[in-house]
N, C-alpha and C positions, 0 to 999 in steps of 0.2 A: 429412370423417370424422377426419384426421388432427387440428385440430383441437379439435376435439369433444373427443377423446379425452386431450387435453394441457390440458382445461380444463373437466373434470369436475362444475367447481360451476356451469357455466353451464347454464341450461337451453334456451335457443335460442340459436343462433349465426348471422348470415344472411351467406349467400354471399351476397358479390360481389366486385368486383376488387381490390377492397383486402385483403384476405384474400389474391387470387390473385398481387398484386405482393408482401405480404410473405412468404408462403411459395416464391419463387424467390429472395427473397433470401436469405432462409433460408439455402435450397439451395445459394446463392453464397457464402454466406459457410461454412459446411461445405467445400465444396471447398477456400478459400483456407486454413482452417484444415489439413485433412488435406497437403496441399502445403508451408504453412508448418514443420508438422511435420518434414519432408524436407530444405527449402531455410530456412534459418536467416535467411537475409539479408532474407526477410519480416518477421522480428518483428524491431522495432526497441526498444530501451529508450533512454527519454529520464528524465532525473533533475532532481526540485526539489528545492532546496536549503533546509534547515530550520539556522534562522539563532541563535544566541545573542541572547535579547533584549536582555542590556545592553547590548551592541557592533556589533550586525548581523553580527558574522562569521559564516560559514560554521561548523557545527560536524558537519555531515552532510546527506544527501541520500535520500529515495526514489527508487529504481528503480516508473520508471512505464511499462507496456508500451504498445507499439503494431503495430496491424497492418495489412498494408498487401498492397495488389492491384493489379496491371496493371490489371483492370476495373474493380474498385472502388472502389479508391483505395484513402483513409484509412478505416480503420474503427475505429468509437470502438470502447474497453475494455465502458464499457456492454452494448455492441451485440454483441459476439464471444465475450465472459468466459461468461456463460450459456450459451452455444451450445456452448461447451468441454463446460462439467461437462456439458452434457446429453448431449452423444456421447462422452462418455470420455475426450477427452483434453486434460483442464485440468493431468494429470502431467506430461504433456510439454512444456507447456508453460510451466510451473514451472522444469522443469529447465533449459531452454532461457534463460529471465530469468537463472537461478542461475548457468548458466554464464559468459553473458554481464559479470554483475556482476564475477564472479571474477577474467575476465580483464580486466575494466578494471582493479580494482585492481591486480593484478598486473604489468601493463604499463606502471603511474605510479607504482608502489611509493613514490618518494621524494615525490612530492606527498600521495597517498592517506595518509600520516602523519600530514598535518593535518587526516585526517579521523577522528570517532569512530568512525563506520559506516556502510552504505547498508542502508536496510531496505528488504525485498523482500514485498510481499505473498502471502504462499500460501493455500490452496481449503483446505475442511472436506475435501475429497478426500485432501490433500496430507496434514495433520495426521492423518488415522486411517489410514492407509495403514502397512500392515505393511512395506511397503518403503520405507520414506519416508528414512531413514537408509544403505541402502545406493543408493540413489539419487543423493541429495543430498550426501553427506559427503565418497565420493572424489574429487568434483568441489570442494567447498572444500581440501581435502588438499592437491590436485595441482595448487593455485592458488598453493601457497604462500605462503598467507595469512594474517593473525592472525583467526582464526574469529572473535574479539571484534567483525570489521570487518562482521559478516554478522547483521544483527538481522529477524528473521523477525515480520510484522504479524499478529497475529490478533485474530478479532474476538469479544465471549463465546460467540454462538449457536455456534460453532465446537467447542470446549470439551462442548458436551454431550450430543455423540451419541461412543458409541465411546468412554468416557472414560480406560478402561484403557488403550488403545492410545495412546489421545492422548497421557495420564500417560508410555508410554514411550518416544514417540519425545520429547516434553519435556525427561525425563533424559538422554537419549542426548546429543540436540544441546545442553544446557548443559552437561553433564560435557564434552563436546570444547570447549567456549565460544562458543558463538554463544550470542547474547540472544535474546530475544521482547518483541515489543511489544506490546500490548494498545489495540488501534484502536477507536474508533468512542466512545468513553466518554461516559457522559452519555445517552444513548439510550435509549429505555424499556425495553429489556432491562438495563441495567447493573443490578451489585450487587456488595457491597461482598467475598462470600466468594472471588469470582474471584480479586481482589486479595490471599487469604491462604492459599488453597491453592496458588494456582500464583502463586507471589511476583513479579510482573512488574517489572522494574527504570525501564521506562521504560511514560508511562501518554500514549496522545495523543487529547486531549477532540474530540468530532466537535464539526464545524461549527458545526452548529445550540446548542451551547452558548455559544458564542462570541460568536455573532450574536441572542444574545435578550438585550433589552434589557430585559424586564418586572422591576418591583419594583427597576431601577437593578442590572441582572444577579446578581442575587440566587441564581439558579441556578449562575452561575460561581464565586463567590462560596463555596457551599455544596461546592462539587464541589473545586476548588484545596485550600482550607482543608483537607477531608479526605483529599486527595493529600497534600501537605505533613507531615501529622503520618504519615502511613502511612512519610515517607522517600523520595516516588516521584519523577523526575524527570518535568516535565509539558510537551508539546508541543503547541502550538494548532494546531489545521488549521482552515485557510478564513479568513485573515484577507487581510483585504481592502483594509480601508482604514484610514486613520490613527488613525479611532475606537477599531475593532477590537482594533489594537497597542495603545493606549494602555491600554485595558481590560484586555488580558490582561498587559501589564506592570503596573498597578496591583495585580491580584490574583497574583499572586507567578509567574506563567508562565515555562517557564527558559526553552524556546527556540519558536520562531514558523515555521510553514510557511503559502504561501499566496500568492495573488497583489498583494500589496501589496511583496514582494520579488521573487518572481519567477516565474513562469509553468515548467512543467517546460519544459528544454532539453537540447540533446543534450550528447555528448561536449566537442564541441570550447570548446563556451561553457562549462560547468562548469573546464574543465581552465582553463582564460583566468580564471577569479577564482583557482583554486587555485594560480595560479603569480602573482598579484600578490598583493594585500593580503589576500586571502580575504574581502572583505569585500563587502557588494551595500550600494550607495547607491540608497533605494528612489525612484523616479517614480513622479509623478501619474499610475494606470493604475484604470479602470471599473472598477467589481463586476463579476464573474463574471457572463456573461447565460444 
């Protein structure tokens, strides 16, 4: 019944076990979440590093969550993210990323220099949320941070429910200084007035533009070019392999994230380039399976 009930457009559903294993996982993974909530040392953030194309240096990094269970193990973002927003608490879990970032910068201060920023993914929850600001801000405050260092990923579908609100926590957190990113670009939602109502400074093309090669990427091609004249700084996600880079370095791409450089890691290997040359010399590594 349950369900049924979370999948309205179905018209028959049939019981059997598979149903009855995914809905205790469910259930399992709801616990780990409500706990996690509590005990902080469950959710882990691991950071990829998004690299300047002309140099490969390091120029910044995503904060990439993970969650993690004595029973369960590893649980994918995938897998746990949804299950958030649908029981209510994808805010605390935000917060929890935010603070975490904060205090890493704050505890490398003198490395964290050579970085632009770490961008952090936040939930449509997070952005229309009338508290989102006093939530989120004393926590960058009492980081002692340059807010500049803290750039917030959102995606358009985000942007348009709730627009007023959105519109104010927008102005809130740029008038303090934090950025906003604009993710997923290229996608069959994009359009062109996101990028001129809410003036995004930095614009990162999904995947799937990257990786299409039709008409000799004629789609990348079309999309860079109108980045560029717009003034936007543009960062490729999902590249992969040496193709990939070369493409997005041909069509003007400033900086490159993705597994062709590096897979997200934790602390301690992020801090290990930031205190040598800041630079990732990429290996021979698979596509993404």
């Amino acid at each position: 019944m349950t369900q049924i009930k979370e999948e309205r457009s179905l018209q028959v559903i049939i019981f059997n076990q598979r149903i009855v294993s995914l809905r205790i996982r469910r259930r399992a993974i709801i616990s780990a979440l409500r706990t996690a909530i509590t005990d902080h040392n469950l959710i882990h953030v691991l950071y990829q590093p998004i690299v300047d194309a002309s140099d490969n240096r390091i120029m910044a990094a995503e904060a990439l969550i993970r969650l993690s269970d004595p029973h369960l193990g590893q649980v994918s973002p995938g897998e746990f993210i949804p299950i958030a927003e649908q029981i209510g608490v994808i805010r605390e879990i935000t917060t929890i990323v935010v603070s975490k970032v904060c205090s890493f910068l704050s505890r490398h201060a003198h490395l964290s220099d050579n970085l632009s920023h770490i961008s952090i993914n936040i939930s449509a929850a997070d952005l229309a949320s009338v508290e989102m600001g006093g939530r989120l801000l004393p926590i960058i405050k009492e980081a002692s941070i340059e807010p500049s260092k803290i750039v917030f990923e959102v995606t358009e579908s985000m942007l348009v429910k709730n627009y007023q609100q959105v519109l104010k926590n927008w102005n809130l957190f740029t008038g303090y200084g934090v950025h906003f990113m604009l993710d997923d670009f290229g996608t069959g939602y994009s359009n062109i007035e996101s990028l001129i109502t809410l003036p995004f400074e930095i614009v990162k093309l999904d995947r799937s533009v990257v990786t299409n090669k039709k008409n000799d990427y004629q789609l990348l091609s079309l999309i860079t070019t109108l980045l560029r004249r717009l003034d936007k700084q543009i960062v490729a996600e999902g590249v992969e392999t040496r193709e990939h880079l070369e493409v997005a370095q041909r069509h003007g791409v400033h900086y490159i994230q993705g597994y062709y450089f590096s897979r997200p890691v934790d602390e301690e290997q992020l801090l290990a380039w930031m205190e040598s040359s800041m630079c990732i010399v990429p290996t021979a590594r698979s596509p993404r399976t």
